[in-house]
C-alpha positions in Angstrom: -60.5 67.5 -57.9 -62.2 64.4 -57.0 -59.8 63.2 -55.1 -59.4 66.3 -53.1 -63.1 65.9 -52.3 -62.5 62.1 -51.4 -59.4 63.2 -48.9 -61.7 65.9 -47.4 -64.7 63.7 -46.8 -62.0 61.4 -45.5 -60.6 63.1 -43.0 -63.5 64.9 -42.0 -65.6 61.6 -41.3 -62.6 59.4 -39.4 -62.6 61.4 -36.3 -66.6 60.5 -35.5 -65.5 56.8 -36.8 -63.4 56.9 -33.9 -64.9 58.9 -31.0 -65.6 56.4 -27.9 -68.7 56.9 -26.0 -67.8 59.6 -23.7 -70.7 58.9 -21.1 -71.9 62.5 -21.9 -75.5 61.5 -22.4 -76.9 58.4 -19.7 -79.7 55.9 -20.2 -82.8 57.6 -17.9 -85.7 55.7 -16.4 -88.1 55.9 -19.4 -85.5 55.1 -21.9 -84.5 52.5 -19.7 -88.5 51.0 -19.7 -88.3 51.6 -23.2 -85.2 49.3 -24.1 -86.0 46.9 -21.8 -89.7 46.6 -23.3 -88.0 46.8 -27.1 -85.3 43.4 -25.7 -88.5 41.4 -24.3 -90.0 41.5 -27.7 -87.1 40.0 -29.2 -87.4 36.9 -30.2 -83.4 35.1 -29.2 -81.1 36.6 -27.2 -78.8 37.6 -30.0 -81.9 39.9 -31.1 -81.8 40.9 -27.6 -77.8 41.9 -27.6 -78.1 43.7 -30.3 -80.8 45.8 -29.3 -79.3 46.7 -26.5 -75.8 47.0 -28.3 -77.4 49.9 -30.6 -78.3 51.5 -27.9 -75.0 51.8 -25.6 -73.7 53.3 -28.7 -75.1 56.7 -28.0 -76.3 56.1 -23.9 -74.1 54.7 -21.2 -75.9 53.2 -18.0 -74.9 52.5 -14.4 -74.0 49.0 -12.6 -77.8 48.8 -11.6 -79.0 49.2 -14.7 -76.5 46.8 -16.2 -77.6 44.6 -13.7 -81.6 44.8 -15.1 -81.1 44.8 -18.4 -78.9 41.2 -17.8 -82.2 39.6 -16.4 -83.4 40.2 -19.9 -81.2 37.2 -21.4 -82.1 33.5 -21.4 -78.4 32.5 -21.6 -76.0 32.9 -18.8 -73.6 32.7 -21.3 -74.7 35.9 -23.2 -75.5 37.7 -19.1 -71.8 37.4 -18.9 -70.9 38.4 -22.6 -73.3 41.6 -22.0 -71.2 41.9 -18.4 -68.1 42.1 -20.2 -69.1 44.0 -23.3 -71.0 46.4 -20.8 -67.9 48.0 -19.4 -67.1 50.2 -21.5 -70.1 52.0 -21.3 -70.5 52.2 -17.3 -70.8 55.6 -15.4 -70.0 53.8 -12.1 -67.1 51.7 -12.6 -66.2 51.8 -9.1 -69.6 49.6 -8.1 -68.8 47.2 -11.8 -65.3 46.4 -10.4 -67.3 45.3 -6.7 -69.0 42.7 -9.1 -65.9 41.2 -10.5 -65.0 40.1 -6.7 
């Protein structure tokens, strides 16, 4: 019995383990204050990456406001990690790719 109950919970939690971020819910204006306000408090830009990380977990954002968050970080070495992690969680990839040029 108990391992019935340990291959139901299982297979019932692996699918949301590995559901992408569908872009079904975007970052808005307030949300976007909000995180932005939430990263300047931090106190390094790791703190400041994963802050923002959290968030693009549930919210995806567009190449502007990829752009704004990236004036956040000190580093240009962690603006272009964040460029590259970022990616995967554009809505506009059409104006991200006009970047890479």
């Amino acid at each position: 019995m108990k391992k019935l109950i340990i291959y139901m919970f299982f297979f019932l939690s692996v699918p949301t383990f590995l559901m992408a971020n569908d872009c079904n819910y975007l970052m808005d204006d307030n949300r976007m204050i909000s995180v932005i306000q939430q990263m300047e408090n931090q106190t390094n830009d790791t703190r400041k990456m994963n802050t923002i990380k959290a968030y693009l977990q549930r919210l995806c954002i567009n190449t502007n406001q990829m752009l704004t968050i990236m004036e956040v970080f000190e580093s240009e070495q962690v603006k272009y990690d964040f460029f590259i992690y970022s990616k995967e969680f554009i809505t506009d990839l059409e104006n991200y790719k006009k970047l890479i040029k």
